[in-house]
C-alpha positions as CSV (number, residue, x, y, z in Angstrom):
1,X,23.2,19.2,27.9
2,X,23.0,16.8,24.5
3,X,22.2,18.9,21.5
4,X,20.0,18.1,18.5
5,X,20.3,19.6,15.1
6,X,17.3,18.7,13.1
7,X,16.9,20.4,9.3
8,X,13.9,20.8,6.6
9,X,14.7,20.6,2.7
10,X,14.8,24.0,1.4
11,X,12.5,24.9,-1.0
12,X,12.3,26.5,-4.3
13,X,11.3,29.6,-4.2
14,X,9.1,29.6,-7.9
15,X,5.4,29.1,-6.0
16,X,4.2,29.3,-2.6
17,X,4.4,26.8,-0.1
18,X,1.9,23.9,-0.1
19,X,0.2,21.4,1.8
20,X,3.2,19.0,1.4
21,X,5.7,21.7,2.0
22,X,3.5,22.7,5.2
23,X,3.5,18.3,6.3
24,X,7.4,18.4,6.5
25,X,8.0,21.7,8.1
26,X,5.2,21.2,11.1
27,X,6.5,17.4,11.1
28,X,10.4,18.7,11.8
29,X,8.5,21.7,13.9
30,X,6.9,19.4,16.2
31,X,10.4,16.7,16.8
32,X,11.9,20.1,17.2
33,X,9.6,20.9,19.9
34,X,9.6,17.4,21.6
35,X,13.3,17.0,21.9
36,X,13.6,20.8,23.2
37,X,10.7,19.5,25.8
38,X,12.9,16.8,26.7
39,X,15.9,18.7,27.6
40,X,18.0,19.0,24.8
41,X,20.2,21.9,23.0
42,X,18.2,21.8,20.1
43,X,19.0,23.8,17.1
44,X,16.0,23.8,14.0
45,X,17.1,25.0,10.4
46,X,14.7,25.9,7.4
47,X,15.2,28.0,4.5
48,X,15.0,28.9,0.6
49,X,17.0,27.3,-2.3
50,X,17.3,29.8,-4.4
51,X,19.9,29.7,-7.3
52,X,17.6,28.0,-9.8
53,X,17.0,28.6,-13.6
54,X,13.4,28.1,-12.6
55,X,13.8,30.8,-10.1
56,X,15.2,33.1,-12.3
57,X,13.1,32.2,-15.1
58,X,9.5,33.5,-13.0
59,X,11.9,36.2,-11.3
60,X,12.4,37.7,-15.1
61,X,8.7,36.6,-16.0
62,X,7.3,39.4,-13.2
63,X,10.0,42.0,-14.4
64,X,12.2,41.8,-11.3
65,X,15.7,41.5,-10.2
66,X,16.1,37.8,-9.0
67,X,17.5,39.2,-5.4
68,X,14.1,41.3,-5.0
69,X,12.0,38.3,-6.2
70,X,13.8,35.9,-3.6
71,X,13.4,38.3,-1.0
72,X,9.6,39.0,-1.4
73,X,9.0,35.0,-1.8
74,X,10.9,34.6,1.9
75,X,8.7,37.1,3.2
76,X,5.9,35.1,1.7
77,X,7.1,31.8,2.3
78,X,8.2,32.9,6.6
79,X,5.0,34.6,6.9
80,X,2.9,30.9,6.5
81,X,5.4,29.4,8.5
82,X,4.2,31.9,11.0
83,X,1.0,31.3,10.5
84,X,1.9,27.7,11.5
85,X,4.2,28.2,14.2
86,X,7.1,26.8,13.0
87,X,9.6,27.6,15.8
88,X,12.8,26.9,13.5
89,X,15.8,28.9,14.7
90,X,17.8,29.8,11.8
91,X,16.4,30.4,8.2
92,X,19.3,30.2,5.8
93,X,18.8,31.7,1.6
94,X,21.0,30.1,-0.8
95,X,21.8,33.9,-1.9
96,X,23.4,34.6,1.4
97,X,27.1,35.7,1.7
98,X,27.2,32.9,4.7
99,X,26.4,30.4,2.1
100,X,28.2,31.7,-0.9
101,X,31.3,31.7,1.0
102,X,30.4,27.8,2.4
103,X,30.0,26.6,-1.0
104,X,32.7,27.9,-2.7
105,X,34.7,26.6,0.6
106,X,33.2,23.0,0.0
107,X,34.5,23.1,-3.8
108,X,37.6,24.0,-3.0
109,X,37.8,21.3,-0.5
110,X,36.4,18.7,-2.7
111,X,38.5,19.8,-5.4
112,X,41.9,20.0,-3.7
113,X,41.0,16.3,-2.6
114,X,40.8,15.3,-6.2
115,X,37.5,14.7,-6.2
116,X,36.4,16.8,-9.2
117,X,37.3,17.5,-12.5
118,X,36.4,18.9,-16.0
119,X,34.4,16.8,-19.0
120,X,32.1,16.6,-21.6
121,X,28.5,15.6,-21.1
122,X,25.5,14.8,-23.1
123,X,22.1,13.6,-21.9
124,X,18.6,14.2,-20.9
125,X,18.3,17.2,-18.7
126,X,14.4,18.3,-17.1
127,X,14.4,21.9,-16.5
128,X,12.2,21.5,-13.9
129,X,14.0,18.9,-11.5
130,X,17.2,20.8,-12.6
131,X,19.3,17.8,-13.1
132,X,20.3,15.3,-15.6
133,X,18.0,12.5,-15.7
134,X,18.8,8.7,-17.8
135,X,16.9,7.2,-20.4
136,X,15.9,4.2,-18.0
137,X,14.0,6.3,-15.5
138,X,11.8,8.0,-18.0
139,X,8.3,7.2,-18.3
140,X,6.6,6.8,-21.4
141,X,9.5,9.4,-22.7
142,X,8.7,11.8,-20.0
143,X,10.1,13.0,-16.3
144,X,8.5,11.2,-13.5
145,X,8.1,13.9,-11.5
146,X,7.0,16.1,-13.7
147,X,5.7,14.1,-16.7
148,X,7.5,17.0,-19.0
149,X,9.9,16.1,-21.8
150,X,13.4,16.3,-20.6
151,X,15.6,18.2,-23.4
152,X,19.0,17.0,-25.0
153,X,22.2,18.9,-23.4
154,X,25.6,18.8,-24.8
155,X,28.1,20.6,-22.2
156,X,31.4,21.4,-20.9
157,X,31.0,20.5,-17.5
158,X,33.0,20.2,-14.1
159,X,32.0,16.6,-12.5
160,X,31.6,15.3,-9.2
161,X,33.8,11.8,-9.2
162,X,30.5,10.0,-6.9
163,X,31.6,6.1,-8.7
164,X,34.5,6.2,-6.1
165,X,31.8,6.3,-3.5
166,X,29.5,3.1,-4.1
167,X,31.5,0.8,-1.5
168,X,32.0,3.8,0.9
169,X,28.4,4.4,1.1
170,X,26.9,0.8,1.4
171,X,29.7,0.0,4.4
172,X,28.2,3.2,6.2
173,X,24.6,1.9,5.6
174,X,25.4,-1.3,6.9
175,X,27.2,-0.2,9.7
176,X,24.7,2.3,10.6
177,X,21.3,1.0,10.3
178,X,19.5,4.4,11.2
179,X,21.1,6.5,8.4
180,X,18.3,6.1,6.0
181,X,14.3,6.0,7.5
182,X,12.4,4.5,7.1
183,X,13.3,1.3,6.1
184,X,11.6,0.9,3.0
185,X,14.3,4.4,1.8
186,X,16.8,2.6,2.6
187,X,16.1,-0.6,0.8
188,X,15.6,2.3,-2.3
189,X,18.7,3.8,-2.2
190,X,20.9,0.4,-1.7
191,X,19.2,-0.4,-5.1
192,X,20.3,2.4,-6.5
193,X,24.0,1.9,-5.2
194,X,24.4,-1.3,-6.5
195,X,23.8,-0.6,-9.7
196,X,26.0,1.6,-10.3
197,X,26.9,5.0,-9.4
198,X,27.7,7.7,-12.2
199,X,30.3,10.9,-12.0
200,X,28.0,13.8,-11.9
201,X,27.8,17.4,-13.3
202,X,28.0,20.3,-10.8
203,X,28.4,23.1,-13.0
204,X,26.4,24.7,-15.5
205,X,28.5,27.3,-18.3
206,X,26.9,30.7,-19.4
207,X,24.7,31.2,-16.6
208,X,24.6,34.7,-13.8
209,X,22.4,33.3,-11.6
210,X,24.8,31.0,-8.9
211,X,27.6,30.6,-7.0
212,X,31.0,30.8,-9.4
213,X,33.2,28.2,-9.0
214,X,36.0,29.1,-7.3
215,X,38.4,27.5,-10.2
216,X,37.0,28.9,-13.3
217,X,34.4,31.6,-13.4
218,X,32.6,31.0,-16.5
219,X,30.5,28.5,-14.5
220,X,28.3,28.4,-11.7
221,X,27.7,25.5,-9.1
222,X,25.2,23.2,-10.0
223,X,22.4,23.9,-8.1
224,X,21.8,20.6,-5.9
225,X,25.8,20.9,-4.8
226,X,24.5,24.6,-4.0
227,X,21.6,23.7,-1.7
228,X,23.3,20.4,-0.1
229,X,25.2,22.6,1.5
230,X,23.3,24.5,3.5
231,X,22.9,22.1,6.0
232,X,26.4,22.7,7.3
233,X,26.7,26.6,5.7
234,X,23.9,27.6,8.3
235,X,26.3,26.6,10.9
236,X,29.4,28.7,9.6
237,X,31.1,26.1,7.8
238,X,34.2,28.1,5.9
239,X,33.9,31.1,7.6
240,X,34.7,32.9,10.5
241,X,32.7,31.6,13.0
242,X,32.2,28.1,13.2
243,X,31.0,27.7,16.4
244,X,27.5,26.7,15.4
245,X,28.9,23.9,13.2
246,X,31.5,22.5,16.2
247,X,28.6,22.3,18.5
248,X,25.8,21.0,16.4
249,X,27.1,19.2,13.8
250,X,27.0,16.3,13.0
251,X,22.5,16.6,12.2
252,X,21.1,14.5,13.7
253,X,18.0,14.4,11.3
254,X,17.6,15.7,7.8
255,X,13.8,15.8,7.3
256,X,13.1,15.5,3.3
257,X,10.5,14.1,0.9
258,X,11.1,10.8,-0.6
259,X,11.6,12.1,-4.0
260,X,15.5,13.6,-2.7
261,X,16.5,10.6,-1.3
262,X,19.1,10.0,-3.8
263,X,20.5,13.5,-3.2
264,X,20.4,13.2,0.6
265,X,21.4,9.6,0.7
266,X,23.5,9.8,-1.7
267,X,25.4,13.1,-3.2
268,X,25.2,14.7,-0.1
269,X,27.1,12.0,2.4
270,X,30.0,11.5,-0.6
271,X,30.5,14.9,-0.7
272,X,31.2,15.1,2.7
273,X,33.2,12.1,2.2
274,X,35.5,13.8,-0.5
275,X,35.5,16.9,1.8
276,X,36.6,14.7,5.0
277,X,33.5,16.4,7.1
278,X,31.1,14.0,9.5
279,X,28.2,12.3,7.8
280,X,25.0,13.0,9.2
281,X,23.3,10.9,11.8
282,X,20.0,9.8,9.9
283,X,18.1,11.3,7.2
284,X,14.5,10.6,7.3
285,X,12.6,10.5,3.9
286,X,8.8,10.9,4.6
287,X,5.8,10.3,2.6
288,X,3.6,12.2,0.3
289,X,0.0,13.5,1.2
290,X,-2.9,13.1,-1.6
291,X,-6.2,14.5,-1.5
292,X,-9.3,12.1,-1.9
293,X,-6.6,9.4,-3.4
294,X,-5.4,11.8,-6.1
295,X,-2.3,13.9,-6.2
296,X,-2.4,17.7,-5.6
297,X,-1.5,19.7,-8.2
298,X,-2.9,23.0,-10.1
299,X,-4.3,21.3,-13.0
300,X,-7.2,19.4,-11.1
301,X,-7.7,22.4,-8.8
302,X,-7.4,20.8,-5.8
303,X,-4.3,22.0,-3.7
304,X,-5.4,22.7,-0.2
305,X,-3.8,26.1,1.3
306,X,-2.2,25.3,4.3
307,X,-2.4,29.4,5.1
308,X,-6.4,29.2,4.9
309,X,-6.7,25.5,6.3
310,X,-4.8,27.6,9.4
311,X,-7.9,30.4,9.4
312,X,-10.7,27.7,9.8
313,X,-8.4,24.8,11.9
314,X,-6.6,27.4,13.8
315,X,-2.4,26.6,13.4
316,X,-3.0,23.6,16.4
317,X,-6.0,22.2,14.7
318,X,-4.0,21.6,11.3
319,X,-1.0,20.5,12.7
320,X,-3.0,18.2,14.6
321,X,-4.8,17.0,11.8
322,X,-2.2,16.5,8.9
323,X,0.1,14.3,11.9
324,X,-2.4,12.3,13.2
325,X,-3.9,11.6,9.6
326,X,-1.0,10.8,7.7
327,X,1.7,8.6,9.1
328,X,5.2,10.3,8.6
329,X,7.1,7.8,7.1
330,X,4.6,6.4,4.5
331,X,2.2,8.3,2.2
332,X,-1.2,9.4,3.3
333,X,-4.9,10.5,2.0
334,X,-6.8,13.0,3.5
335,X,-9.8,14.5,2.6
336,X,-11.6,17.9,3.7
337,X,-14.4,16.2,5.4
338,X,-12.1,13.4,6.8
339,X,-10.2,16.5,8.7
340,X,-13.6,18.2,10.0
341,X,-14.9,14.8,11.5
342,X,-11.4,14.1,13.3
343,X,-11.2,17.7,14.4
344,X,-14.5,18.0,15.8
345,X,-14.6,14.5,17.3
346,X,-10.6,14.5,18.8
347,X,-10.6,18.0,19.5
348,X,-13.6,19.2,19.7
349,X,-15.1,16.5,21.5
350,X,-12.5,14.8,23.4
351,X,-9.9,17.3,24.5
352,X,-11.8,20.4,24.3
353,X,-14.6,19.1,26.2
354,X,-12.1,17.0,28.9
355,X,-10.8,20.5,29.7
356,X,-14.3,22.3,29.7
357,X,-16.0,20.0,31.7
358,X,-13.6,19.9,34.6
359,X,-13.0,23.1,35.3
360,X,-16.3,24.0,35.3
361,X,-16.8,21.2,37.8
362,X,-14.2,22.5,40.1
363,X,-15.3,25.9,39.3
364,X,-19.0,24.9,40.8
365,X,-18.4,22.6,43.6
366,X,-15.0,23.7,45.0
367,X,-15.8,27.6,44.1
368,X,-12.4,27.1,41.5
369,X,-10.0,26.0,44.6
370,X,-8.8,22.7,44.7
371,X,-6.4,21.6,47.8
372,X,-3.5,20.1,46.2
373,X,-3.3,16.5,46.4
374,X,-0.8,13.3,45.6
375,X,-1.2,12.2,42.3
376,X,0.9,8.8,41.8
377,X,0.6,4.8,41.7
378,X,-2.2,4.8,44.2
379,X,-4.1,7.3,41.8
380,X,-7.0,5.4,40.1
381,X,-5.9,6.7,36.4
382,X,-2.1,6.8,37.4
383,X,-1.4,3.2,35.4
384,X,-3.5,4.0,32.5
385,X,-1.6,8.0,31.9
386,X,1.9,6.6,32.8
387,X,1.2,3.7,29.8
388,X,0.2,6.5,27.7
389,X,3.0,8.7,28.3
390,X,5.8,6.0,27.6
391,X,4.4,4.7,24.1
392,X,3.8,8.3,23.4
393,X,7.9,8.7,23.9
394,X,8.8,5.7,22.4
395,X,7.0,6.4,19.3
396,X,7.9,10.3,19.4
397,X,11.8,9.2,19.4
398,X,11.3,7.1,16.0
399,X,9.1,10.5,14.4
400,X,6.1,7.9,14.1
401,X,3.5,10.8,15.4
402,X,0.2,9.7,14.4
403,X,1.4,6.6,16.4
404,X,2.6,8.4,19.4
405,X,-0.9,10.8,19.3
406,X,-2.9,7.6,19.0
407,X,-0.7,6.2,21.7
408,X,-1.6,9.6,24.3
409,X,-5.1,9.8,23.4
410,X,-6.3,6.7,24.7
411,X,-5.3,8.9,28.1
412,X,-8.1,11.3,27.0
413,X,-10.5,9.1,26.3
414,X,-9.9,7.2,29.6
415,X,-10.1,10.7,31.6
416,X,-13.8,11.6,29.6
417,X,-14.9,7.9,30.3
418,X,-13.7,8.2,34.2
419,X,-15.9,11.7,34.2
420,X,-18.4,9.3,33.5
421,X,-17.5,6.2,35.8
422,X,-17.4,8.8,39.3
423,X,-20.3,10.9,38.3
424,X,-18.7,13.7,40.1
425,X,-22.3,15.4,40.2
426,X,-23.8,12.5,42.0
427,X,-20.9,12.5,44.4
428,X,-21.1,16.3,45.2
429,X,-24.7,15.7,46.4
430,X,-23.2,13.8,49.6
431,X,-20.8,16.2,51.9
432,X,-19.2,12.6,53.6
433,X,-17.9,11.6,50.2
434,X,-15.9,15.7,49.6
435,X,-12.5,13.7,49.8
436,X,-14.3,11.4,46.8
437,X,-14.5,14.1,44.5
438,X,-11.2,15.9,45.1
439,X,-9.9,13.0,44.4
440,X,-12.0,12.8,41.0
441,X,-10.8,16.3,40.2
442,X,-7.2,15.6,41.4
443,X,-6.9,12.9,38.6
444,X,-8.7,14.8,35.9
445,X,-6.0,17.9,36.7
446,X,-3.3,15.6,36.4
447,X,-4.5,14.0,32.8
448,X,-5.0,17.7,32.0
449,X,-1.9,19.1,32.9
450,X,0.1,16.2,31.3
451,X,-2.2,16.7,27.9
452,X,-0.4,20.3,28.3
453,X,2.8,18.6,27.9
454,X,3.0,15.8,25.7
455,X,0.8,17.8,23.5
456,X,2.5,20.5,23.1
457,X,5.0,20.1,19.7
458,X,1.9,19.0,17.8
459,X,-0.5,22.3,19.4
460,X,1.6,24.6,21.2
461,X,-0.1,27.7,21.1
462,X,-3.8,26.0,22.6
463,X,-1.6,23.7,25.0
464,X,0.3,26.9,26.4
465,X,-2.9,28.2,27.3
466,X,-4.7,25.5,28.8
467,X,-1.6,25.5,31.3
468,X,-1.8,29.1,32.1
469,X,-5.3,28.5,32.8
470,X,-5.0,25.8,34.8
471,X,-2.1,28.3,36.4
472,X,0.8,26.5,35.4
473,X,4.4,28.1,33.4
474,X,5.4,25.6,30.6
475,X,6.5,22.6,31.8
476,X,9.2,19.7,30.5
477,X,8.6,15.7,30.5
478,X,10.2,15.4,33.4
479,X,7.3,17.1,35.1
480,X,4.9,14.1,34.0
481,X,2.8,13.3,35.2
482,X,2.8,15.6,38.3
483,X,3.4,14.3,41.3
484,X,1.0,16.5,43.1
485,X,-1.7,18.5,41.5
486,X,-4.4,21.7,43.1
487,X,-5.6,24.5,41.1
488,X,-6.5,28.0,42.7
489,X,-9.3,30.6,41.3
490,X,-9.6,28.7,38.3
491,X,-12.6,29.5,36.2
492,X,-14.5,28.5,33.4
493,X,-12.8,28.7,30.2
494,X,-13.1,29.7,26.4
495,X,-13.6,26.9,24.1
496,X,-10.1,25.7,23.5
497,X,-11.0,23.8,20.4
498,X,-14.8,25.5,18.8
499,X,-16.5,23.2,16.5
500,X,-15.9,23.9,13.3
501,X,-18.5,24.1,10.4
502,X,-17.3,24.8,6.8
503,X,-17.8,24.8,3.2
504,X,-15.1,22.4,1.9
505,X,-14.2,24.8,-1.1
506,X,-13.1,27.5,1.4
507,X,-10.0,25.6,2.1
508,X,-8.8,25.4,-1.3
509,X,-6.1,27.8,-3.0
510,X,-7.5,30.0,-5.6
């Protein structure tokens, strides 16, 4: 069996988890899914950075020890990933003895490869990004990111030598094409290369709160060369068991914002480099989501709970929504009433009502028994599902999944129009034309149960049911579309997806 590693970037733990946060994790949640539904070993890793001065500065702010605050924010931040279904397998803290023990193994490494060594610094450092940032890339005087006022530093530093890796990295870019996505990232981060790569600080003097370096104890790791590494910590890297890390590594995706791209594209392939450990396959930098064309943020009051927007949406509405709305690998508006019309017209509408209406149908005129029937290239709807299916896969493998959704659902929207076409009531007035309508019904089961499928890593939880009421286990791709299809005792369901009525403000955090 081929394996897939896929990761998240792991997030600070110094406010709850956002909309943003919530578009990456469900994005990597639902590849995650698809490639397990394909067949393969698939390994999904999440989790907390947690060695930051911002960190410890709020852990200190609400009079707690920063390993109790860390631990109440996982609890916080696992319990919305819950909410969402994220089905990650492993959920690694920075804190961790696994990790600590990785780290300091990496160093060492690194070190003994000559790769590292001890200097004076002075520049711009923003407390917030927790990094040293140059004089070029400021705006209007201030942090980019967080249009703050970066302070002056003057330390005694251990650096990173990353100038020995400029050609390095632009031969592995051009000799693997996929490493950066999308395109556009990698364009990005060849700029950056080319003009000119800078030794970097990894260690920060007088601080408790991190990973010693294994070399001198008055410092602790820097904390991006802290949380780089938990990509290949998670796996057992420098400890005991490695078993994890000689099966899945090389990743095969790291799913990050574009904002790290330069730490994921950059820092993180030289120091595997310097530490003679596999680059990985392709890191994929998606894009950001705004609200009504404006950023997020707690200043205008409009960031969008992802843990409420599960309440009213449901965790298979929202996921829907926020991957057929915003295309992964570019930025993306949404807005609250953008969401309800798509929900209620796609899911609502469309899928919900596909589902409804036939097996209530069946349930009427073949008392919920259906013989089971042949469903393949002679099958009426047969060319039309089998086209769906294979630009939904193609687009799936490239993560373009408002693509691959729009790609499936013209499947749906064929089945409802067919309902319409055949008339199934008309044809269930006349007892010669009985073959007719199982034949109606036959195709209609077959759209349905292959809905259940190709569906399922976006809304797993309402997909799983619509198969168990249609009587079916979970099912891979390879079992669609079905080559034969019946249904027995089936009845008249629930609502899979309710129309939803709200009051915008409802969905915003308080």
């Amino acid at each position: 069996m081929s394996k897939f590693y896929i990761t998240t970037a792991i997030d600070y733990v110094n406010q709850r988890p956002h909309l943003g946060t919530a578009y990456e994790k469900v994005g990597a949640d639902c590849m995650a899914r698809y490639k397990r539904l394909s067949g393969f070993d698939t390994y999904f890793l999440m989790g907390n950075d947690e060695h930051s001065t911002n960190v410890e500065r709020e852990a200190v702010r609400r009079g707690l020890d920063p390993h109790e605050y860390c631990r109440q924010m996982s609890e916080e931040f696992q319990s919305v990933w819950r909410s969402l279904s994220i089905s990650y397998d492993d959920f690694i803290h920075t804190s961790e003895k696994r990790h600590i023990g990785a780290v300091t193994e990496l160093f060492r490494t690194i070190h003994e490869n000559g790769y590292i060594y001890r200097g004076s610094y002075e520049g711009l450092y923003c407390e917030s990004c927790e990094e040293f940032i140059s004089e070029k890339d400021l705006v209007d005087g201030l942090c980019p990111r967080h249009k703050q006022e970066p302070v002056k530093l003057s330390e005694e530093n251990y650096f990173f030598a990353l100038s020995k890796f400029e050609r390095p990295l632009l031969e592995h870019i051009e000799k693997n094409p996929g490493f950066i996505r999308p395109k556009i990232r990698e364009n990005e981060v060849v700029n950056v290369i080319k003009g000119g790569l800078e030794d970097v600080s990894i260690s920060r003097s007088g601080k408790s709160w991190g990973i010693p370096l294994p070399i001198d104890e008055s410092h602790v790791i820097y904390v991006w060369f802290d949380a780089l590494t938990n990509y290949i910590s998670a796996l057992g890297y420098g400890g005991g068991d490695a078993g994890l890390f000689e099966k899945y590594w090389p990743a095969d995706f790291h799913v990050i914002g574009k904002d790290i791209t330069r730490f994921h594209c950059v820092i993180w392939p030289s120091m595997l480099m310097a530490a003679g450990v596999e680059l990985p396959e392709s890191v994929f930098a998606h894009g950001f989501v705004s609200l009504g064309g404006e950023k997020m943020s707690k200043t205008r009051g409009n960031i969008l709970d992802p843990a409420k927007m599960a309440e009213v949406f449901g965790a298979d509405g929202l996921r829907y929504l926020l991957l057929r709305e915003v295309p992964f690998d570019r930025d993306g508006d949404i807005s609250v009433e953008i969401l309800l019309n798509r929900y209620n017209a796609d899911l609502a509408n469309e899928l919900g009502n596909l589902f409804s209406r036939t097996t209530v149908m069946i349930t009427k005129y073949f008392e919920g028994n259906l013989s089971e029937r042949t469903f393949d290239s002679g099958s009426e709807m047969y060319g039309d599902l089998m086209k769906a299916v294979e630009g939904y896969r193609g687009h799936m493998e490239r993560m373009e999944f408002s693509r691959a959704l729009g790609s499936y659902w013209t499947a749906v929207q064929r089945a409802n129009r067919f309902i319409e076409e055949k008339k199934p009531w008309e044809l269930a007035k006349d007892p010669k034309r009985k073959e007719d309508l199982e034949q109606v019904f036959t195709e209609l089961l077959a759209v349905l149960v292959t809905s259940g499928v190709v569906l399922s890593p976006f809304m797993p939880g309402a997909m799983a049911a619509m198969l168990a009421h249609l009587g079916l286990d979970p099912l891979g791709l390879h079992d669609v579309p079905p080559a034969r299809v019946g249904a027995t005792g089936l009845e008249p369901p629930e609502p899979l997806f309710p129309r939803i009525q709200i009051e915008p403000d409802k969905l915003f955090e308080d």
